[in-house]
GUVEX-303501 format. One record per residue (C-alpha): residue number from 0; residue in three letters; chain; x, y, z. Coordinates in steps of 0.5 Angstrom, whole numbers. Example, Ala and Ser with C-alpha at 12.3 -4.5 7.8 and 13.67 -1.06 7.14 Angstrom:
// residues 2
+-----+-----+-------+-------+-------+-------+
!   n ! res ! chain !    px !    py !    pz !
+-----+-----+-------+-------+-------+-------+
!   0 ! ALA !     A !    25 !    -9 !    16 !
!   1 ! SER !     A !    27 !    -2 !    14 !
+-----+-----+-------+-------+-------+-------+
END
This chain:
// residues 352
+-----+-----+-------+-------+-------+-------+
!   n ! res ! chain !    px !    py !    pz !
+-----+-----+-------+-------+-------+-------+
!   0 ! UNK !     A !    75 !   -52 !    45 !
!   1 ! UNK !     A !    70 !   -55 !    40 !
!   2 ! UNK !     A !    68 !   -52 !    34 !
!   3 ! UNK !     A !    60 !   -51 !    37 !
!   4 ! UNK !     A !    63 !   -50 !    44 !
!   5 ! UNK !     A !    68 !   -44 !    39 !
!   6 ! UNK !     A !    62 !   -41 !    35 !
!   7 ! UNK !     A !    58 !   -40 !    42 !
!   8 ! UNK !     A !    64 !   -36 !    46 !
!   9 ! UNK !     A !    64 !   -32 !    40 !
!  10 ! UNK !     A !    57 !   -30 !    39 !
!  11 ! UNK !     A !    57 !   -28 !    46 !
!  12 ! UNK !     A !    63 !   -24 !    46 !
!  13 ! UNK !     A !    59 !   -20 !    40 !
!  14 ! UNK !     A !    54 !   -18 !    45 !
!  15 ! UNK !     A !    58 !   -17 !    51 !
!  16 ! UNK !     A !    62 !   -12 !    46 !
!  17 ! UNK !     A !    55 !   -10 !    43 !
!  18 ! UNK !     A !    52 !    -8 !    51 !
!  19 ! UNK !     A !    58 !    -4 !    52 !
!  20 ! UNK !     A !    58 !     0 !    46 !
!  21 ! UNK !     A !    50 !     1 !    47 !
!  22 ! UNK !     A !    52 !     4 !    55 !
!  23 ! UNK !     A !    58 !     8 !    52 !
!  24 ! UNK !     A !    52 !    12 !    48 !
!  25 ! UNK !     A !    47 !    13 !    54 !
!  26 ! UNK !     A !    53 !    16 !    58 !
!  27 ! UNK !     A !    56 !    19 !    53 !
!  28 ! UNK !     A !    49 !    22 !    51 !
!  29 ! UNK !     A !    44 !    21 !    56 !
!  30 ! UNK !     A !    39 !    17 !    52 !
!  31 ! UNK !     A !    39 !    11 !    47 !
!  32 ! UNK !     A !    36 !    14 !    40 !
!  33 ! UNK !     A !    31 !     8 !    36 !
!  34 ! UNK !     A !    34 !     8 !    30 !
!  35 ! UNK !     A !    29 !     8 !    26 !
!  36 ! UNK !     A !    25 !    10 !    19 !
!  37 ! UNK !     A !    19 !    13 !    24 !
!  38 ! UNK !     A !    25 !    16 !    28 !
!  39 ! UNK !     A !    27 !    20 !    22 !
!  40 ! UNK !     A !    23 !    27 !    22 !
!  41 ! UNK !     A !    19 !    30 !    16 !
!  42 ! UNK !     A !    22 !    35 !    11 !
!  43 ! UNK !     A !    18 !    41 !    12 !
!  44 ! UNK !     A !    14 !    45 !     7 !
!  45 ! UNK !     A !    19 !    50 !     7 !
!  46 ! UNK !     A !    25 !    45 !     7 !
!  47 ! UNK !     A !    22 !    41 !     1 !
!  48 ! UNK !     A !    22 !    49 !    -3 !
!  49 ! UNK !     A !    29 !    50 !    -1 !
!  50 ! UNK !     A !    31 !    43 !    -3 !
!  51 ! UNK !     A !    28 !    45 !   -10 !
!  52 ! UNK !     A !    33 !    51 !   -11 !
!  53 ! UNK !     A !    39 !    47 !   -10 !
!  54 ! UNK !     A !    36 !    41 !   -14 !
!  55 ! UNK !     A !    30 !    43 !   -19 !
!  56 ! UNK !     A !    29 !    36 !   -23 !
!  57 ! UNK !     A !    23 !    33 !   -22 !
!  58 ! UNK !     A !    24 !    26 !   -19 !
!  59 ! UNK !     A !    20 !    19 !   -20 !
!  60 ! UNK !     A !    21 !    12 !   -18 !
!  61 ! UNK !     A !    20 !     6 !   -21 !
!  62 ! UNK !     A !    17 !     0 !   -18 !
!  63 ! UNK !     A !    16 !    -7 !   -18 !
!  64 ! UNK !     A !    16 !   -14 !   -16 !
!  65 ! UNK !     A !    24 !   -17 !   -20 !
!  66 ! UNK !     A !    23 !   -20 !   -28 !
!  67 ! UNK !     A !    16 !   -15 !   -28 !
!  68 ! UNK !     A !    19 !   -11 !   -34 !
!  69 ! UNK !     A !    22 !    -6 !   -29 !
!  70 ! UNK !     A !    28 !    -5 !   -34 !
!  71 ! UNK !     A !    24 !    -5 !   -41 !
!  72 ! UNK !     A !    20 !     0 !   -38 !
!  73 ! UNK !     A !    26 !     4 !   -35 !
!  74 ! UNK !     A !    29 !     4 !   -42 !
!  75 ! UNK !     A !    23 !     6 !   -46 !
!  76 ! UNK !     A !    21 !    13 !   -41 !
!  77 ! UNK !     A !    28 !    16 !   -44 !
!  78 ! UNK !     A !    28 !    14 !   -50 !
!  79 ! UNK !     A !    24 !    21 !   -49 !
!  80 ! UNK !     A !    29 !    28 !   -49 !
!  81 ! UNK !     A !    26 !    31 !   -43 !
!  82 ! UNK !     A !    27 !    24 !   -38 !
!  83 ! UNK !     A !    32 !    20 !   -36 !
!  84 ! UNK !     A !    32 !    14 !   -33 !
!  85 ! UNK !     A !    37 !     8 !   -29 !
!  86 ! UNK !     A !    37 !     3 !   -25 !
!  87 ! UNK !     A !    39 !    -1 !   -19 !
!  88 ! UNK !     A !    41 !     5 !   -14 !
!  89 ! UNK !     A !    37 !     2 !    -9 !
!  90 ! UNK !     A !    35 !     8 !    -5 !
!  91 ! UNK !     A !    29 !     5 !    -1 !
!  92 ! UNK !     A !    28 !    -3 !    -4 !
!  93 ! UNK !     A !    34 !    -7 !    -1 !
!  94 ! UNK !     A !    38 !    -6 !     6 !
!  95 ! UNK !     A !    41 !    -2 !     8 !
!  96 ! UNK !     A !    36 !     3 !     6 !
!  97 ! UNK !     A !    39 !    12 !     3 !
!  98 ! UNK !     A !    36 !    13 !    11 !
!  99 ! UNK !     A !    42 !     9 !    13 !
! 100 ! UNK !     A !    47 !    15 !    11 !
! 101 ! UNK !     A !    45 !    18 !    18 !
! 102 ! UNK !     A !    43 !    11 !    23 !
! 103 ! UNK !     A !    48 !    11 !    27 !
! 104 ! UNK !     A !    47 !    14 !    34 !
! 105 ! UNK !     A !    54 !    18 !    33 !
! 106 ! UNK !     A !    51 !    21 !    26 !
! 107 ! UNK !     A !    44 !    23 !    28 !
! 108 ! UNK !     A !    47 !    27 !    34 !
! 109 ! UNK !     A !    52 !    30 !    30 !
! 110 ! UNK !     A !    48 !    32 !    25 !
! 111 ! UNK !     A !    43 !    34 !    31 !
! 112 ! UNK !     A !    47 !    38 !    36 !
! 113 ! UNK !     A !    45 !    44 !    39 !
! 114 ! UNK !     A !    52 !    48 !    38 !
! 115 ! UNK !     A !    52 !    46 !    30 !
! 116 ! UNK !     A !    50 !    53 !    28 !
! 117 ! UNK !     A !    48 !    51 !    21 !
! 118 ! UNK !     A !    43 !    47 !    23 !
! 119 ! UNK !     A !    39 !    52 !    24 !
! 120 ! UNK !     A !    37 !    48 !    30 !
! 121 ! UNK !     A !    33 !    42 !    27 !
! 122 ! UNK !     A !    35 !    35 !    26 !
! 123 ! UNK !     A !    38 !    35 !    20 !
! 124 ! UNK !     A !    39 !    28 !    18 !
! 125 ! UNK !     A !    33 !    28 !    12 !
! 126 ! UNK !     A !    36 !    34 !     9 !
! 127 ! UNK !     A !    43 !    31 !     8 !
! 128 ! UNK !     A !    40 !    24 !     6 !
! 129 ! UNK !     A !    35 !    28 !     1 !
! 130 ! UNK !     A !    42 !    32 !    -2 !
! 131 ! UNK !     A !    46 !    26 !    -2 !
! 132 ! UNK !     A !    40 !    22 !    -7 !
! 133 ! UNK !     A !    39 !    28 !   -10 !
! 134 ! UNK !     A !    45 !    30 !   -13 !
! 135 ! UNK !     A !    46 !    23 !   -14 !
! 136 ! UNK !     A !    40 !    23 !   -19 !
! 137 ! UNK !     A !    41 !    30 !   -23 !
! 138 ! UNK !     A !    49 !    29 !   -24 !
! 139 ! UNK !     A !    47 !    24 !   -29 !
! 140 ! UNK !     A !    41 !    27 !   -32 !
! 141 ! UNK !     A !    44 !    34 !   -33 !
! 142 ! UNK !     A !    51 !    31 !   -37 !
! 143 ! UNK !     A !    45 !    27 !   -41 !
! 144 ! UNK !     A !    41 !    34 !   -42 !
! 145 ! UNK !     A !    35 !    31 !   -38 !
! 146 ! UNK !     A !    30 !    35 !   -34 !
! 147 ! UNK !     A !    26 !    30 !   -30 !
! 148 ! UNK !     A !    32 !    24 !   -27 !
! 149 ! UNK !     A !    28 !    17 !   -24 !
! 150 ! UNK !     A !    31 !    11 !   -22 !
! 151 ! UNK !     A !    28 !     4 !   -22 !
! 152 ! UNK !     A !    29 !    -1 !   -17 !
! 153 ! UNK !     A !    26 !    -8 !   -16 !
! 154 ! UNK !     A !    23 !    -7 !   -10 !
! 155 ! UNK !     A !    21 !   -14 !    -9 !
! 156 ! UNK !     A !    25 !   -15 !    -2 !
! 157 ! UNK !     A !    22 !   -11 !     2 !
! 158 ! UNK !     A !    15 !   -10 !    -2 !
! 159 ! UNK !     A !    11 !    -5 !     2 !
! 160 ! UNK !     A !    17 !    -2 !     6 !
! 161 ! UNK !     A !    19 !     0 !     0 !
! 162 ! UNK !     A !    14 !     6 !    -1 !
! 163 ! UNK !     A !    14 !     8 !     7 !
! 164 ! UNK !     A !    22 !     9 !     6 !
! 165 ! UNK !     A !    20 !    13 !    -1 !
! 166 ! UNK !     A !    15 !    18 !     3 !
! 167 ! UNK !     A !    20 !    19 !     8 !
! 168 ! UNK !     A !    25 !    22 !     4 !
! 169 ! UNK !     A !    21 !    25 !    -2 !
! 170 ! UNK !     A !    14 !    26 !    -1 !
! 171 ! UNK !     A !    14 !    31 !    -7 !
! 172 ! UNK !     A !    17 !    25 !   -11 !
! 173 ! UNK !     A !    13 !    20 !   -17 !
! 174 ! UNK !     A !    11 !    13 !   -16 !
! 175 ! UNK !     A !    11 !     9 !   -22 !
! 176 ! UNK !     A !     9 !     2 !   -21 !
! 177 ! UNK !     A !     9 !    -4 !   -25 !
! 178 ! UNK !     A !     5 !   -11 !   -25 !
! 179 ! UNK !     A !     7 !   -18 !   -29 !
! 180 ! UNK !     A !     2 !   -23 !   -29 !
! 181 ! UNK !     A !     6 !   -27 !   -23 !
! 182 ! UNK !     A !     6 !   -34 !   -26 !
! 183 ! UNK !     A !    11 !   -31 !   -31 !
! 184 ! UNK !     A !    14 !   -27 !   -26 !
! 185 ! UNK !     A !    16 !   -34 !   -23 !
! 186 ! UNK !     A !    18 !   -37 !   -28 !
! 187 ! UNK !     A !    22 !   -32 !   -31 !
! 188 ! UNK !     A !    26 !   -31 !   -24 !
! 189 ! UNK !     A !    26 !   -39 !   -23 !
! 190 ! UNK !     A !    30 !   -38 !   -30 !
! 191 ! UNK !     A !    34 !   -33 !   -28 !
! 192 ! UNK !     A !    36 !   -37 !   -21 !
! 193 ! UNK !     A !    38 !   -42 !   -26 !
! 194 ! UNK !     A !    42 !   -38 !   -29 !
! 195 ! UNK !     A !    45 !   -33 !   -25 !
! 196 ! UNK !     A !    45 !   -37 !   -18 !
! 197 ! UNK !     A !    47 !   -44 !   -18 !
! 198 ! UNK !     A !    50 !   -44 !   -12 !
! 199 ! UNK !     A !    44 !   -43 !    -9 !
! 200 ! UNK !     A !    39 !   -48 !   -11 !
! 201 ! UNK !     A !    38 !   -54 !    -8 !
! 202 ! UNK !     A !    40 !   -61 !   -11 !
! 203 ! UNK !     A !    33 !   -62 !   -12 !
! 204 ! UNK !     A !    32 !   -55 !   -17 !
! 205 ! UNK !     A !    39 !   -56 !   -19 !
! 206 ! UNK !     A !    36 !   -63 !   -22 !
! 207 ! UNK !     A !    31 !   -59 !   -25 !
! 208 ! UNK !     A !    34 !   -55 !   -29 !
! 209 ! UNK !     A !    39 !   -61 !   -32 !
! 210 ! UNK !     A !    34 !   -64 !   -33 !
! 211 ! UNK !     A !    30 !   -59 !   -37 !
! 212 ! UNK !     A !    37 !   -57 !   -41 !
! 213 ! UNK !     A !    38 !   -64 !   -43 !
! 214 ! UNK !     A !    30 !   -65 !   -45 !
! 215 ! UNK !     A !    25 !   -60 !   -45 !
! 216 ! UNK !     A !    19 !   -63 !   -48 !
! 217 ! UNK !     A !    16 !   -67 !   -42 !
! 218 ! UNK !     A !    16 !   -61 !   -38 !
! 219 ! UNK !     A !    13 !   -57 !   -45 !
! 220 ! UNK !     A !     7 !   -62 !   -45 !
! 221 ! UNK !     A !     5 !   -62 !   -37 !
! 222 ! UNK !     A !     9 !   -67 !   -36 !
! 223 ! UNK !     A !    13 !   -65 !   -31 !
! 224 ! UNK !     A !    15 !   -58 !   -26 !
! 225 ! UNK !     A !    20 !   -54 !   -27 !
! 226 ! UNK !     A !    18 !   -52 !   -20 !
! 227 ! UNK !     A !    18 !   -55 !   -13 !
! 228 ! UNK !     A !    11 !   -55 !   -10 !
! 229 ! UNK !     A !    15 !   -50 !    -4 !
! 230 ! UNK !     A !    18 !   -46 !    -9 !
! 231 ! UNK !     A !    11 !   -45 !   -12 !
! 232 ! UNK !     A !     8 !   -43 !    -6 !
! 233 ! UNK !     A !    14 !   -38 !    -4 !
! 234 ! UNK !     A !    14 !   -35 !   -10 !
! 235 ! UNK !     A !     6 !   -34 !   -11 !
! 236 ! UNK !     A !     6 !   -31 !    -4 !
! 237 ! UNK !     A !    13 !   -26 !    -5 !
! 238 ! UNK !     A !     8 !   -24 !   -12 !
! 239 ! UNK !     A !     2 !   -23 !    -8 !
! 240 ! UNK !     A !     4 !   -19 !    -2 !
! 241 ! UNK !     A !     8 !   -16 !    -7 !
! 242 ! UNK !     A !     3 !   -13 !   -11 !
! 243 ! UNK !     A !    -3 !   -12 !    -6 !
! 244 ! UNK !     A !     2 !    -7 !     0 !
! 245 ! UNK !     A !     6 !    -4 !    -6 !
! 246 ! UNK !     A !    -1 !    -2 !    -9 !
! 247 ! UNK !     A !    -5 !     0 !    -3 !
! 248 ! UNK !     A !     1 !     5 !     0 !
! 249 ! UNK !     A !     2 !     8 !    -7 !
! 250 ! UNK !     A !    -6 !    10 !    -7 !
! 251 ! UNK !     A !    -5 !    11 !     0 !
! 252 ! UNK !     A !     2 !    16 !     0 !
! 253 ! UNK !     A !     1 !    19 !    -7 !
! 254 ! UNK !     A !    -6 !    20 !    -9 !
! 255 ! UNK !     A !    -3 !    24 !   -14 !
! 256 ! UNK !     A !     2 !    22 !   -16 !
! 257 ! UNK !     A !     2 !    15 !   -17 !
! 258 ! UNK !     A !     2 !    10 !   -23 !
! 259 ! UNK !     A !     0 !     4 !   -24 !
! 260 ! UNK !     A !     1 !    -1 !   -30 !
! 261 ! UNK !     A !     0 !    -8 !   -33 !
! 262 ! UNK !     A !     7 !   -11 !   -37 !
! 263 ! UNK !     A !     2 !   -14 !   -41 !
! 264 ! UNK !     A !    -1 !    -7 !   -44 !
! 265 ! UNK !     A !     6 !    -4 !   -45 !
! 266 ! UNK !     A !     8 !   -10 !   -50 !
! 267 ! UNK !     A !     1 !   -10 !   -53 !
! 268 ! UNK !     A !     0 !    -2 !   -53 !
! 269 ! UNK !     A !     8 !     0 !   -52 !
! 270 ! UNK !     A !     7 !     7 !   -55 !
! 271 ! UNK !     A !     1 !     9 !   -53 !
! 272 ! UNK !     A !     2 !     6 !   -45 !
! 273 ! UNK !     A !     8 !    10 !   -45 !
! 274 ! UNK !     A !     4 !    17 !   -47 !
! 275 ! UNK !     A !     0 !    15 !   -41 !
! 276 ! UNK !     A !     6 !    14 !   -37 !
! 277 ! UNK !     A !    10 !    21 !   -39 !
! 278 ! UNK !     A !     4 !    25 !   -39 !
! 279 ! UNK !     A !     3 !    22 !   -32 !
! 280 ! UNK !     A !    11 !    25 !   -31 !
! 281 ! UNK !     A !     8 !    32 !   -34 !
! 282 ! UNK !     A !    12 !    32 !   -41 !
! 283 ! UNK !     A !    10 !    33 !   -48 !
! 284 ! UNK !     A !     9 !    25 !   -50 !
! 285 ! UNK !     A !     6 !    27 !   -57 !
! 286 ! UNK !     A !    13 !    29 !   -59 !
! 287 ! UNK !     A !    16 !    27 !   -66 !
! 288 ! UNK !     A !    19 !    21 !   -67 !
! 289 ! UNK !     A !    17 !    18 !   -61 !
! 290 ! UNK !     A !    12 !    13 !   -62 !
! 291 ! UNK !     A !    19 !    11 !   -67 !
! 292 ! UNK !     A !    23 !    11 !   -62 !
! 293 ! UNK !     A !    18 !     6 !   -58 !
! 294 ! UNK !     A !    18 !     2 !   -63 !
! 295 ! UNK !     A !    26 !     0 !   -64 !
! 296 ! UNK !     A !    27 !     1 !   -57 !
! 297 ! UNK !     A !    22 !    -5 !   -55 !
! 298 ! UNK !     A !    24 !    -9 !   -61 !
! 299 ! UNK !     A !    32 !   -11 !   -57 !
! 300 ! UNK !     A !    32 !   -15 !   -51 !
! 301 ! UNK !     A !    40 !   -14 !   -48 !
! 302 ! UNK !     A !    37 !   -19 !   -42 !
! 303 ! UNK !     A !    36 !   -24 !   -47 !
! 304 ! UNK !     A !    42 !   -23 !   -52 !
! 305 ! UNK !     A !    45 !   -24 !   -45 !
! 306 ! UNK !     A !    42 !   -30 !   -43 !
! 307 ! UNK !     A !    43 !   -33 !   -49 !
! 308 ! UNK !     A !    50 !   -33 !   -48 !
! 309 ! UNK !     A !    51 !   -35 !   -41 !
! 310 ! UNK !     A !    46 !   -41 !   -42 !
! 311 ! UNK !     A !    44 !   -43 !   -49 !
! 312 ! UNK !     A !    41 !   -50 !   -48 !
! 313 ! UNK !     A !    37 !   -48 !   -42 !
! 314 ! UNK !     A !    34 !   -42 !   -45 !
! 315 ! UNK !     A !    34 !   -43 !   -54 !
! 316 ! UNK !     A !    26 !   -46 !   -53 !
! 317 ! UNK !     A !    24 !   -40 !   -49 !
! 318 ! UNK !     A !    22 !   -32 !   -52 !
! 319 ! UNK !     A !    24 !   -27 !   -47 !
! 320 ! UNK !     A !    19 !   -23 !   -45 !
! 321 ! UNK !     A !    13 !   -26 !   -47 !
! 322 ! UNK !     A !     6 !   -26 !   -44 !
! 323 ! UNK !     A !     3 !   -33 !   -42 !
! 324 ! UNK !     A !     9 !   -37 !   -42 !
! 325 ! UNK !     A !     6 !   -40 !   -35 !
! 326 ! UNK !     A !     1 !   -43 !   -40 !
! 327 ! UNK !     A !     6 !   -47 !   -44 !
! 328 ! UNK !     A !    10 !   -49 !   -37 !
! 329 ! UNK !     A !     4 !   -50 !   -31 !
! 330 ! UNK !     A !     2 !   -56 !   -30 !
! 331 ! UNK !     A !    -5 !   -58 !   -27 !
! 332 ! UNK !     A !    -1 !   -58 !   -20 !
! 333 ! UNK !     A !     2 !   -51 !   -21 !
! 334 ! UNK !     A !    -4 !   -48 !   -24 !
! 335 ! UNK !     A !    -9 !   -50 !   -17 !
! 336 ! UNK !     A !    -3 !   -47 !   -13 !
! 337 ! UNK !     A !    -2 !   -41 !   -16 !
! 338 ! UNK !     A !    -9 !   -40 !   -16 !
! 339 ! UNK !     A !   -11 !   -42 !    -8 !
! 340 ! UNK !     A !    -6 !   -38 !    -6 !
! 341 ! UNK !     A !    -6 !   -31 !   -11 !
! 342 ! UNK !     A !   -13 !   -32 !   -15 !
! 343 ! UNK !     A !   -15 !   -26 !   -12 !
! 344 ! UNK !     A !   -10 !   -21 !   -14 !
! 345 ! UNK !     A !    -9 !   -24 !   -21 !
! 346 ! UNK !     A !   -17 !   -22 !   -22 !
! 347 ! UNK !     A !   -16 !   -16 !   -19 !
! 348 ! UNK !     A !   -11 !   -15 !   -25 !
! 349 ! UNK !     A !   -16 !   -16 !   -29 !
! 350 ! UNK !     A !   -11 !   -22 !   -31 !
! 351 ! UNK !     A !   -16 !   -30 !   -32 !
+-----+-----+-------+-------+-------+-------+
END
């Protein structure tokens, strides 16, 4: 048998073996449950107050397209006593989402089945993936000596489903949700491919980048891109439909308890959008030595220190973190791409 002729035998088996498992479920159970977030029941008032004796801390979420400052800022809110932040549990923002735990069919009706005394009778799925998640939370904050426990995670894979599957789970939770001029962000996260990612780069980009470490200067004087038109394109569309959903269902889901804010302003005004962030959390922000901790906490950068270290001829012209950088790197082309396809949103953040 030929290779191709070998691959579509496989692919059929697969399916053959899928269809059989799916009619084994039905007989076993008597119908095929959808499997999906809009499958997962709500967590009642009630439920939500018992779920609080068990895990008291209050929890937020910090949210953001990737290189939008979602880390400076995750370590900026624990410098305070009361808050403890980390990252990249990826509760909601990249597959398999928390709701996974309890997808499969055999899961859900174990958890729902009506001979299981303990579950009082309801579908007990979203207890479960709430407790999991909680515990997950509160067992570092509590051996940090925190109150108020969050995670932050990129939510750039999946935009606004992120906060759909956030809602679903902690509808009594904090949304916290940063924005980058996105013409930055793309050329912080096309170096961050270079460096991190070769092997997924095409011939093209990895021309570019070679290029770029070799010698710099034309792409310094708007002589060259370090973007394909394509790229540029992509990445101004990830950015825009990034920004404009998650915005929109944060206001939409949480009216009480969401928070928008610029990167820009937390580098121009660290200590006094930190206040407005804690404040939004609920905790003291005028304590003593605060603004002091603020201050040296953003004047490291571990990513540049690091990115110097893996790749020094191909970042030692640039300042990690730095607003308007796509100043110095747009060329006239990049900057009519961007604009056509994002001028918009970046108006509407108050970026030119």
């Amino acid at each position: 048998m030929g290779e191709i002729g070998a691959e579509r035998f496989m692919n059929l088996y697969k399916k053959v073996i899928q269809r059989l498992s799916l009619a084994a479920h039905v007989f076993r159970y008597g119908e095929m449950r959808q499997e999906t977030l809009d499958d997962l029941r709500a967590l009642t008032a009630e439920e939500l107050a018992e779920i609080k004796t068990f895990f008291p801390m209050s929890k937020f979420f910090v949210f953001g397209h990737a290189r939008s400052g979602t880390t400076l800022l995750a370590r900026l809110l624990r410098v305070h006593p009361e808050v403890h932040c980390n990252w990249q549990a990826h509760f909601f923002t990249r597959k398999p989402f928390l709701e996974s735990l309890v997808s499969s069919p055999e899961a859900r009706e174990w958890l729902s089945r009506r001979s299981n005394r303990w579950n009082r009778g309801e579908d007990f799925s979203p207890l479960a993936i709430r407790a999991v998640s909680d515990f997950m939370l509160e067992r570092e904050a509590r051996r940090e000596g925190k109150t108020i426990v969050g995670d932050k995670s990129p939510n750039s894979l999946v935009d606004g489903e992120a906060v759909k599957q956030m809602y679903a789970v902690y509808p009594d939770g904090r949304l916290i949700y940063i924005v980058r001029d996105g013409r930055d962000t793309a050329i912080s996260h096309r170096f961050q491919a270079f460096i991190d990612s070769p092997q997924h780069l095409s011939l093209q980009d990895i021309a570019i980048r070679d290029d770029f470490a070799a010698d710099p200067e034309p792409f310094f004087q708007g002589k060259r891109s370090i973007f394909t038109s394509n790229g540029l394109r992509k990445a101004a569309e990830n950015w825009a439909r990034n920004v404009e959903e998650t915005d929109a269902l944060g206001k939409t889901l949480y009216p009480e308890h969401y928070l928008s804010l610029r990167y820009e302003d937390l580098l121009e005004k660290p200590y006094l959008t930190m206040q407005r962030v804690w404040s939004f959390l609920g905790v003291d922000s005028e304590l003593p030595k605060l603004e002091e901790a603020v201050t040296k906490e953003i004047q490291t950068n571990p990513d540049a220190k690091w990115q110097q270290k893996q790749a020094g001829a191909l970042v030692m012209n640039l300042e990690k973190g730095k607003s308007g950088t796509w100043q110095d790197l747009f060329i006239e082309r990049d900057k009519v791409i961007f604009e056509k396809i994002a001028g918009n949103t970046l108006r509407d953040w108050d970026y030119e």
